[in-house]
PADOVEX-375856 format. One record per residue (C-alpha): residue number from 1; z, x, y. Coordinates in steps of 0.5 Angstrom, whole numbers, always signed. Layout:
N
+-----+-------+-------+-------+
!   n !     Z !     X !     Y !
+-----+-------+-------+-------+
! NUM !     Z !     X !     Y !
...
+-----+-------+-------+-------+
% end
This chain:
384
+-----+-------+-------+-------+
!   n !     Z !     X !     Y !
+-----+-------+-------+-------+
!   1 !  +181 !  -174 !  +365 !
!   2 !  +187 !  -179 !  +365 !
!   3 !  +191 !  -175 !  +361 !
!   4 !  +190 !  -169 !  +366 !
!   5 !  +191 !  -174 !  +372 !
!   6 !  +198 !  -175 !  +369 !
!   7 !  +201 !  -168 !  +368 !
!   8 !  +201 !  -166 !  +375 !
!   9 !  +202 !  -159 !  +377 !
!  10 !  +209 !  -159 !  +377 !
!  11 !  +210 !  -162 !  +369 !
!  12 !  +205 !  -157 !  +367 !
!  13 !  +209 !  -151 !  +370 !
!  14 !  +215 !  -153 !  +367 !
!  15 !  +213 !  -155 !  +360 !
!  16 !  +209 !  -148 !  +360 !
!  17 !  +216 !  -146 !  +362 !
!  18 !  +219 !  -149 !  +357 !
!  19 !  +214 !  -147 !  +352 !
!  20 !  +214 !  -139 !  +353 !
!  21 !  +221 !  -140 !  +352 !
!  22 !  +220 !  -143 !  +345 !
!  23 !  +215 !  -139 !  +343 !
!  24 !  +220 !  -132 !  +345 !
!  25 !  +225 !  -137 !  +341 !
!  26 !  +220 !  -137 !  +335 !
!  27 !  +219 !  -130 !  +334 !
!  28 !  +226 !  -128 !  +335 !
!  29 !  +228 !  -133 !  +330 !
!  30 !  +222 !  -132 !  +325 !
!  31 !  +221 !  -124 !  +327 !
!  32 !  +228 !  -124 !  +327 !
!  33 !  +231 !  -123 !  +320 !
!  34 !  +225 !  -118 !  +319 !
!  35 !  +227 !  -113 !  +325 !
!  36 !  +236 !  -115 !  +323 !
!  37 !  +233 !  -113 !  +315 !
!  38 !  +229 !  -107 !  +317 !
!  39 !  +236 !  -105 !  +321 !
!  40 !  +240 !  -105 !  +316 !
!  41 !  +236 !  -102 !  +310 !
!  42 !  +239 !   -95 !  +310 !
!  43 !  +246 !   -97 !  +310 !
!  44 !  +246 !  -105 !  +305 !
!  45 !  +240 !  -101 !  +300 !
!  46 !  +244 !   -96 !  +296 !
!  47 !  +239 !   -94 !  +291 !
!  48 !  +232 !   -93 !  +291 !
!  49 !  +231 !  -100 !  +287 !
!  50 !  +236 !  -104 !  +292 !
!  51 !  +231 !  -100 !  +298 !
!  52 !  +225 !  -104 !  +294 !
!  53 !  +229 !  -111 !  +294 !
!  54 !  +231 !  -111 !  +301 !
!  55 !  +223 !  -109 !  +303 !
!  56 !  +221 !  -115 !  +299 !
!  57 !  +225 !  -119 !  +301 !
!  58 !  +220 !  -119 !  +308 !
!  59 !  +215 !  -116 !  +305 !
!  60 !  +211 !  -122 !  +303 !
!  61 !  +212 !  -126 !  +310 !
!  62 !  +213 !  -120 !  +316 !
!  63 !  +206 !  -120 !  +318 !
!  64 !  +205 !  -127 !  +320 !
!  65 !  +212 !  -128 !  +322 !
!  66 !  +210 !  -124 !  +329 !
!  67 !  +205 !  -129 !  +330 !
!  68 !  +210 !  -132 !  +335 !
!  69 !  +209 !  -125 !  +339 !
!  70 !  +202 !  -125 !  +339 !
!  71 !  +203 !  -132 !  +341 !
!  72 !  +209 !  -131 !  +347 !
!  73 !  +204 !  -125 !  +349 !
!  74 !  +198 !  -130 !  +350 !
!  75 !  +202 !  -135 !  +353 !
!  76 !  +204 !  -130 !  +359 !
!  77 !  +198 !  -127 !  +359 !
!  78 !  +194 !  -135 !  +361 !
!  79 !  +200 !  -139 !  +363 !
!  80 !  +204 !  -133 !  +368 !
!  81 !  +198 !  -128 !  +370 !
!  82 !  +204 !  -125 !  +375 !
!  83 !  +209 !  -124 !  +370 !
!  84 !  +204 !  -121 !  +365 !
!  85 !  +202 !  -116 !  +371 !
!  86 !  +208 !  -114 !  +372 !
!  87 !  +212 !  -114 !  +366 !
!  88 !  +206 !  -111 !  +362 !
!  89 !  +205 !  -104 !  +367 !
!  90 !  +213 !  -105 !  +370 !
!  91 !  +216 !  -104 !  +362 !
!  92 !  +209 !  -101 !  +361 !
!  93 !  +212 !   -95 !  +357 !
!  94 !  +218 !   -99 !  +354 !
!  95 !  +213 !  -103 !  +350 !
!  96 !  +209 !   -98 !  +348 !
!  97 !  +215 !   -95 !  +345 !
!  98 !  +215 !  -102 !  +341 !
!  99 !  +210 !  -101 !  +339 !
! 100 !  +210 !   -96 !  +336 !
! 101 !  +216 !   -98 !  +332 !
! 102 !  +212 !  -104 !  +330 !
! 103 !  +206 !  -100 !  +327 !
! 104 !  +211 !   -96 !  +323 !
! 105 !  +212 !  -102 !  +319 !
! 106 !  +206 !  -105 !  +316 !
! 107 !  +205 !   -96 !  +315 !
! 108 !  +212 !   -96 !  +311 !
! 109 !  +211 !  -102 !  +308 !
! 110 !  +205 !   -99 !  +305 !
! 111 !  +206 !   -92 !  +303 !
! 112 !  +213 !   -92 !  +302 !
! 113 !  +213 !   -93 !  +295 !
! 114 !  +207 !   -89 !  +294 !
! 115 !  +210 !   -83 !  +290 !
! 116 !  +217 !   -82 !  +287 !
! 117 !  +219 !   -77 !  +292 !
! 118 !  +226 !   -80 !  +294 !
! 119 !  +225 !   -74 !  +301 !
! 120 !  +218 !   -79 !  +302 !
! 121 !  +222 !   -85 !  +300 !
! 122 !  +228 !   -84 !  +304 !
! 123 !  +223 !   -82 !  +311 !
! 124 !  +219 !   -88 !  +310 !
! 125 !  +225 !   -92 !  +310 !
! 126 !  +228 !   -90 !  +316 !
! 127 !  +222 !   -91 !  +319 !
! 128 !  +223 !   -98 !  +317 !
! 129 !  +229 !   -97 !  +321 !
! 130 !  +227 !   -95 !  +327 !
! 131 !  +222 !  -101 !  +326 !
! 132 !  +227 !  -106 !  +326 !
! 133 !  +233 !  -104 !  +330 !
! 134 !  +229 !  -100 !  +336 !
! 135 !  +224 !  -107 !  +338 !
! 136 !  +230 !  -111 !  +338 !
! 137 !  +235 !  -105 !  +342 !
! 138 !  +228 !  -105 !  +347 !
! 139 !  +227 !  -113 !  +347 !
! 140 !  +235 !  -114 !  +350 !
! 141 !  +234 !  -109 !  +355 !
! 142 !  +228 !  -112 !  +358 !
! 143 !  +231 !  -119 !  +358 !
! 144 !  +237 !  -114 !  +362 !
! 145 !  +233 !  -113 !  +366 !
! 146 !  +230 !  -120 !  +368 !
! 147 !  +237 !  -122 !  +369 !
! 148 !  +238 !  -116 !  +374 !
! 149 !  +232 !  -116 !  +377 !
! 150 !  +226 !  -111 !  +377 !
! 151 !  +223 !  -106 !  +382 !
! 152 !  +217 !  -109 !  +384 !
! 153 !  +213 !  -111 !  +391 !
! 154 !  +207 !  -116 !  +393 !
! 155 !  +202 !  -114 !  +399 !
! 156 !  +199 !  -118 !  +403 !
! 157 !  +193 !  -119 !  +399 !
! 158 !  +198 !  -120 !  +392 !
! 159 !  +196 !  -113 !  +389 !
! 160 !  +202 !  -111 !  +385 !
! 161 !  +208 !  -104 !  +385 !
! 162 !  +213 !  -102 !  +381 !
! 163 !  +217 !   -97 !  +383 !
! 164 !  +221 !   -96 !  +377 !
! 165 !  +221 !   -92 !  +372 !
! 166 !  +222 !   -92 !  +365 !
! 167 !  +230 !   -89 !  +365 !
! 168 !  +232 !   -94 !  +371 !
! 169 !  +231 !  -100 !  +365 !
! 170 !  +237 !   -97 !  +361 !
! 171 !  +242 !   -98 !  +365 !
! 172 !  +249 !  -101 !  +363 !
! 173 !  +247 !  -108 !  +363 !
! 174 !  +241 !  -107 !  +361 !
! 175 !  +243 !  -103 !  +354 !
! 176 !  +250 !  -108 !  +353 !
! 177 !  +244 !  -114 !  +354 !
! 178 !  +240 !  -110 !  +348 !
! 179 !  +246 !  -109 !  +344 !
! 180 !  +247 !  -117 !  +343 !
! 181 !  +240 !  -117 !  +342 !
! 182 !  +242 !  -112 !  +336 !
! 183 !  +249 !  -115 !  +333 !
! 184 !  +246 !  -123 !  +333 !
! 185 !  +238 !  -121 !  +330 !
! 186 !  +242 !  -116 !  +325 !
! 187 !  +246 !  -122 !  +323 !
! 188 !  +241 !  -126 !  +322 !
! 189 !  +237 !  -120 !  +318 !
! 190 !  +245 !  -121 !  +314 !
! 191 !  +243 !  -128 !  +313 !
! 192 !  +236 !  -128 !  +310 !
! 193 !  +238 !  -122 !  +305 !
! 194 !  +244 !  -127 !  +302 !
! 195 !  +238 !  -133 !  +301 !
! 196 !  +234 !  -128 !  +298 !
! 197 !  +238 !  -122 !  +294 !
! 198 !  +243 !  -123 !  +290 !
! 199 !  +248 !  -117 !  +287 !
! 200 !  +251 !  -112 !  +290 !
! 201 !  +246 !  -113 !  +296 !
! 202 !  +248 !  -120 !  +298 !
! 203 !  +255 !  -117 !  +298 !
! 204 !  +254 !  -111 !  +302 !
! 205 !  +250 !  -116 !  +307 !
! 206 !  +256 !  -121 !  +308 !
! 207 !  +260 !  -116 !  +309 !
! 208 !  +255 !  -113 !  +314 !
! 209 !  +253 !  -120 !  +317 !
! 210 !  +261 !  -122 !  +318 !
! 211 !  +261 !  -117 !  +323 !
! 212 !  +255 !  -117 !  +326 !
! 213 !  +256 !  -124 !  +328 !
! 214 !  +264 !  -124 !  +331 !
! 215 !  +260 !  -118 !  +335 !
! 216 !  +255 !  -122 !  +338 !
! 217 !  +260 !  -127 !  +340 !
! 218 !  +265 !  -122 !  +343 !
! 219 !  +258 !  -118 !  +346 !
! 220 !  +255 !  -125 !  +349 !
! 221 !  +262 !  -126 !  +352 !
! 222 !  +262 !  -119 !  +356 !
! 223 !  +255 !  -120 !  +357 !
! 224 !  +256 !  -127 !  +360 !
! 225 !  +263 !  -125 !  +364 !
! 226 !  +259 !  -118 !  +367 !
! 227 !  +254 !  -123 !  +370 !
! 228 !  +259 !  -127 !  +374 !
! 229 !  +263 !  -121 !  +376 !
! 230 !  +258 !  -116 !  +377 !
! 231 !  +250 !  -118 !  +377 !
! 232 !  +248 !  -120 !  +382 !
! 233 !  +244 !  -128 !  +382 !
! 234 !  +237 !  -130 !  +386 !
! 235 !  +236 !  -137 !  +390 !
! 236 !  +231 !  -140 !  +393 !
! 237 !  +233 !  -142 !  +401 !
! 238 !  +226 !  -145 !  +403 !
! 239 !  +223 !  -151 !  +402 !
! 240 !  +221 !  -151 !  +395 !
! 241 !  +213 !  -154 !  +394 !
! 242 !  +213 !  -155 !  +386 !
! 243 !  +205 !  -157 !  +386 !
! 244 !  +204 !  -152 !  +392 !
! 245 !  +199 !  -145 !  +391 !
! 246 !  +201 !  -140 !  +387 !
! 247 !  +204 !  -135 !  +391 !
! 248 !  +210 !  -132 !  +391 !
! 249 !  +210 !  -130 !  +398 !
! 250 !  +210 !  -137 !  +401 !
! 251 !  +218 !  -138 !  +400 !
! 252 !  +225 !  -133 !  +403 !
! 253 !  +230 !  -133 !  +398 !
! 254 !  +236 !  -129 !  +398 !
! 255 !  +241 !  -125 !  +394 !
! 256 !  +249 !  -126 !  +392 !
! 257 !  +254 !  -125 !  +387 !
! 258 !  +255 !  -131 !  +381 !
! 259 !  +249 !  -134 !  +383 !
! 260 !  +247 !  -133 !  +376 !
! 261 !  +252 !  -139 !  +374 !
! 262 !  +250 !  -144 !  +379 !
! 263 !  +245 !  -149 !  +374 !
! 264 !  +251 !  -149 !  +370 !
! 265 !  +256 !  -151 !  +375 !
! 266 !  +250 !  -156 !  +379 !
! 267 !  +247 !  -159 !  +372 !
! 268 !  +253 !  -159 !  +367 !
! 269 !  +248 !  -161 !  +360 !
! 270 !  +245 !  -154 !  +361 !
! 271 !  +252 !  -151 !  +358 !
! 272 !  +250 !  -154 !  +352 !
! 273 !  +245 !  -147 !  +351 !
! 274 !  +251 !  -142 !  +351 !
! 275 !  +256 !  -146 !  +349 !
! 276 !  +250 !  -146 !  +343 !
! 277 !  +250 !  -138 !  +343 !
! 278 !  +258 !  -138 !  +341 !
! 279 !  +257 !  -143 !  +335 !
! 280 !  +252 !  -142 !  +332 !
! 281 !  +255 !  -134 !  +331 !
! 282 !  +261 !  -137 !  +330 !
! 283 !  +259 !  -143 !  +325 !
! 284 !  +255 !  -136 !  +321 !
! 285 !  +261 !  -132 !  +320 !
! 286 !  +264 !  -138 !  +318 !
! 287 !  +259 !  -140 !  +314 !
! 288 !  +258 !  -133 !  +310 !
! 289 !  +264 !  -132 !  +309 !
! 290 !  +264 !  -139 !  +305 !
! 291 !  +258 !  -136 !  +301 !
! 292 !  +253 !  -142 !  +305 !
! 293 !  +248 !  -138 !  +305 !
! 294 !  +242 !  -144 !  +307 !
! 295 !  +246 !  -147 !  +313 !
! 296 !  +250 !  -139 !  +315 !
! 297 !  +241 !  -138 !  +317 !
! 298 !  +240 !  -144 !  +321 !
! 299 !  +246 !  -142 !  +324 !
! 300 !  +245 !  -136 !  +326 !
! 301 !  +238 !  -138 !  +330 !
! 302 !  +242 !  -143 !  +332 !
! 303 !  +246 !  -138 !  +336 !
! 304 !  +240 !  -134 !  +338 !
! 305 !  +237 !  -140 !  +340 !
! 306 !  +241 !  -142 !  +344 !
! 307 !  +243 !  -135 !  +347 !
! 308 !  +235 !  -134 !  +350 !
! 309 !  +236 !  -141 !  +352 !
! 310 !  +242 !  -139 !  +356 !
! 311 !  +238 !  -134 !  +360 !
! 312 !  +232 !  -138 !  +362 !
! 313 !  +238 !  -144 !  +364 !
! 314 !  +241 !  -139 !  +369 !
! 315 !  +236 !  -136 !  +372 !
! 316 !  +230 !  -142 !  +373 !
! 317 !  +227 !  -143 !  +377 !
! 318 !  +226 !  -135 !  +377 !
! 319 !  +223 !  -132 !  +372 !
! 320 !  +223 !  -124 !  +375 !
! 321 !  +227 !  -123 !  +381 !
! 322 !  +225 !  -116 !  +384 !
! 323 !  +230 !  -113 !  +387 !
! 324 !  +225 !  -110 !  +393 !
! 325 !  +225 !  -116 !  +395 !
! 326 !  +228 !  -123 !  +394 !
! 327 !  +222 !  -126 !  +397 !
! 328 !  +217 !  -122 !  +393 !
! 329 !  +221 !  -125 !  +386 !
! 330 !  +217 !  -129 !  +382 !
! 331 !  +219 !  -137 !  +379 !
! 332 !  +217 !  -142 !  +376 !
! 333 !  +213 !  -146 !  +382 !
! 334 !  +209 !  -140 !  +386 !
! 335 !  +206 !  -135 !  +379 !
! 336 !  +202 !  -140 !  +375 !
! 337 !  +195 !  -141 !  +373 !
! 338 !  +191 !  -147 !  +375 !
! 339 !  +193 !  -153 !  +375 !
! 340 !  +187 !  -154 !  +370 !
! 341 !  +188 !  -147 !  +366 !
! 342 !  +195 !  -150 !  +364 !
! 343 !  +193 !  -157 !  +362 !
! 344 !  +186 !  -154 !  +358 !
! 345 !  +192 !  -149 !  +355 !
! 346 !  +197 !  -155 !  +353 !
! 347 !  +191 !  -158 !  +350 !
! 348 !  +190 !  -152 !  +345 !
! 349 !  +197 !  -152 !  +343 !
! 350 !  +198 !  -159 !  +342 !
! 351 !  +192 !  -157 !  +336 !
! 352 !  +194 !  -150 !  +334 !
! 353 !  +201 !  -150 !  +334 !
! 354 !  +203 !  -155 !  +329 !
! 355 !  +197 !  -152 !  +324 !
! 356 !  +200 !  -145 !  +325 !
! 357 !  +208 !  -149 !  +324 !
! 358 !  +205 !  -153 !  +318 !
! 359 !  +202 !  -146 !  +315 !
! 360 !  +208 !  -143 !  +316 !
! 361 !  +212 !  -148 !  +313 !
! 362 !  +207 !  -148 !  +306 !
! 363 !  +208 !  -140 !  +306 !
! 364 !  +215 !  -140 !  +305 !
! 365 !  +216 !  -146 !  +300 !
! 366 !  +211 !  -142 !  +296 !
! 367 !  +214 !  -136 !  +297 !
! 368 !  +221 !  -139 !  +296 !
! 369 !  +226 !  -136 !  +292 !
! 370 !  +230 !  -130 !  +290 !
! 371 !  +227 !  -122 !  +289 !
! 372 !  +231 !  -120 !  +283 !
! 373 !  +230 !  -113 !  +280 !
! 374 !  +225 !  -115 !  +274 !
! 375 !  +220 !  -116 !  +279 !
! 376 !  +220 !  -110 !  +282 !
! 377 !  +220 !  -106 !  +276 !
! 378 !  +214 !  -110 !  +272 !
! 379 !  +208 !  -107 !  +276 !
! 380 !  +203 !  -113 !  +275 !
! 381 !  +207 !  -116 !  +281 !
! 382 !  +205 !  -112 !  +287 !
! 383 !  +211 !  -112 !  +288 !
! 384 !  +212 !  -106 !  +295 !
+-----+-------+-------+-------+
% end
């Protein structure tokens, strides 16, 4: 209870801020070779067997990595039950389209080798392609349309409406959002495949991966640069109280162009997250090109790291503008859980989130190592 006493309402709203944000930055990280590699089995696999490398490349860790979005989806779901509420029946289609595209790939990774049929094999490995490039095209959208704002309205009495539809999220910032997404989750694919494969492969993949990578640069720079110029930002203009009720109708907040940028210009250290965006790409194109191929990975997460982190900086203390209302829009301090929910759901995470790290840790040690031809061909390895 002492320890409860200590973290008040505010430190725990943040530090769950800041959790959600590494749980997201998890599974982009750790899902997000499987999803770049799934993009880019069509096009780097030329033959039936190069196909069969690639899927093992991530077949035997796939399914545990999208643990972290188990993880991010509960962490909403308890820590943010508004931003669950919203987001979950707002994007309601939008996920569901995810879905989808996620259940086609443990399918794929099954069947597909099941007959010989190159007309089989070739349809499951385009799903396999539509498993990996559609959730991460679906997912930068979204937080497109984070950045610009949703259409959603409180009651009174807090009952929540959207009055959006699922075409309205595509608009321009919001696909040049989920092209970042793609470009930089696609290098980290190209990435992997270098550590993982050798040959004609990991040829294709540098190839492949260098591009994708001067391309999230020069997306993330026009993402950036239309943020400034074109979207317009949220601010808070009522005394804020960080340990008061969770109510988002107890605040006034006003709307105006380049407010996005404002944390920067008031807290120069969080330059440090995009200015993490840029080098980490730029370090993994270097690194590629240099056949580096263990540090061009951890490069490319540190581009994506700080790239998710970049937008939580601009926009906190917000974390879903409505563009009904600014008023209505939802932060860090007014759509929590309990005081109690939040610290009882730290205490649970200080114990499972380092068992699941240490779990995942030994799983790629053990599985560590090239996929070479051999043990694909020799039938008592299972391979897929």
């Amino acid at each position: 209870m002492i320890l409860h006493e200590l973290l008040n309402y505010d430190t725990l709203r943040v530090i769950w801020w800041v959790l959600l944000g590494t749980l997201l930055i998890g599974f982009a990280v750790m899902d997000g070779f499987d999803l770049g590699t799934g993009a880019l089995l069509p096009f780097i696999g030329k033959t039936d067997l190069e196909r069969r490398v690639i899927i093992n490349a991530v077949g035997p860790t796939w399914e545990g990595n999208q643990v972290w979005l188990v993880l991010g989806g509960g962490a909403i779901f308890a820590a943010w039950p508004q931003l669950y509420a919203v987001s979950f029946s707002g994007f309601y289609l939008a996920m569901f389209v995810i879905l989808v595209a996620l259940i086609l790939r443990p399918v794929a990774f099954k069947y597909r080798s099941k007959r010989e049929s190159k007309t089989w094999r070739n349809a499951w490995d385009w799903a396999l392609f539509v498993g990996g490039f559609v959730p991460a095209l679906i997912s930068g959208v979204a937080v497109g349309n984070v950045l610009v704002g949703v259409p959603f309205r409180l009651t009174p009495d807090m009952h929540i409406h959207y009055d959006g539809t699922f075409f309205g999220l595509l608009n321009p910032f919001a696909v040049l959002c989920g092209l970042v997404s793609v470009s930089m989750l696609v290098t980290h694919g190209a990435a992997w495949l270098r550590i993982k494969t050798d040959g004609a492969v990991a040829a294709r993949a540098r190839t492949v991966g260098s591009i994708s990578a001067l391309l999230t640069v020069v997306l993330y720079a026009v993402a950036g640069l239309a943020l400034w110029t074109w979207i317009d930002g949220y601010s808070i203009t009522s005394t804020i109280n960080p340990t008061g009720p969770s109510n988002p109708l107890f605040k006034t907040a006003v709307v105006g162009e380049g407010v996005w940028f404002q944390n920067y210009a008031q807290h120069g250290w969080t330059l440090i997250a995009p200015a993490l965006g840029f080098i980490g790409m730029l370090l993994a194109f270097v690194l590629m090109r240099a056949r580096r191929d263990n540090l061009t990975i951890l490069a490319s997460g540190l581009g994506i790291a700080g790239i998710i982190v970049s937008v939580g900086a601009s926009m906190f203390p917000f974390i879903l503008p409505s563009t009904v209302d600014a008023r209505f829009s939802l932060t860090v301090w007014d759509s929590s859980s309990s005081h109690m929910t939040l610290f009882i759901m730290l205490v649970s995470t200080a114990i499972f989130l380092p068992l699941i790290l240490a779990y995942t840790t030994w799983v790629y040690k053990v599985l560590w190592g090239k996929v070479d031809t051999a043990g694909i061909e020799d039938p008592s390895k299972h391979a897929y």
